[in-house]
N, C-alpha and C positions, 0 to 999 in steps of 0.2 A: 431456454433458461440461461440465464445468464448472471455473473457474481457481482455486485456492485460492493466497493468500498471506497469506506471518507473516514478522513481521520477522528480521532478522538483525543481527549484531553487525557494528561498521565499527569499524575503526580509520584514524587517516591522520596522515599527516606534513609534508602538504603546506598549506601558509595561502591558498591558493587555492579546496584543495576545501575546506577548513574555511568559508572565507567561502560559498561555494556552498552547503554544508550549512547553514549559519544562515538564510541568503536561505531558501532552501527550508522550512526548519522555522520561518520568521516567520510563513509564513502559517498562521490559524485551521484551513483545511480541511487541510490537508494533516497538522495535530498529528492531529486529530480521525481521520481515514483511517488515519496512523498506529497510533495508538491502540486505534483499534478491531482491526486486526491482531495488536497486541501482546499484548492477551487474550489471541486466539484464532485460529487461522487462521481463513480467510472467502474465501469467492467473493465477486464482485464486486458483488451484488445483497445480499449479507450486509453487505459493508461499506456497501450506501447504506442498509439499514435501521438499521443501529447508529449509521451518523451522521446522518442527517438530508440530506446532502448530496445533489446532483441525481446520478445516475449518468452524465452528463459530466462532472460535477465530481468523482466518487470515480473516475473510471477516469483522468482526466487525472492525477488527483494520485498515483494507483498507479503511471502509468506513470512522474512522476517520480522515486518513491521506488526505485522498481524500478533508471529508468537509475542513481541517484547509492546503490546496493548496501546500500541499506536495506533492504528488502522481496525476498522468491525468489518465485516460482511458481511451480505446479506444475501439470498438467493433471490432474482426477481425474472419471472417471466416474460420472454420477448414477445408484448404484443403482434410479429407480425407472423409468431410459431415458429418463427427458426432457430434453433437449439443448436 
């Protein structure tokens, strides 16, 4: 089993989450993480080959995308059964 995510679209109204969204999208790894979702969806090991990033580093920054409604996830299971 394995977690696929691709980004989503955010709207907002609020100048709080907007500063929140910039902080966030300031940093290098997190555009990169980003980005490599936006291609394509990706499991979490997909996003650390597309970026370079250490997989603490791609899965923390998934996880922030994820809380602040940039990024979904999904569970999907590996056709070949490796878990």
């Amino acid at each position: 089993m394995a977690t696929k995510l691709s980004a989503t679209e955010c709207e907002s109204d609020d100048s709080e989450t907007d500063r929140s969204l910039l902080e966030l999208l300031g940093d290098e790894y997190t555009r990169r993480v980003l980005s490599a979702v936006t291609d394509q969806p990706r499991s979490g090991t997909g996003v650390v080959d597309a970026t370079g990033v250490s997989k603490a580093t791609a899965y923390r920054r998934l996880d922030d995308l994820e809380a602040a409604g940039l990024v979904d996830s999904e569970m999907v299971f590996d056709p070949d059964g490796y878990h």
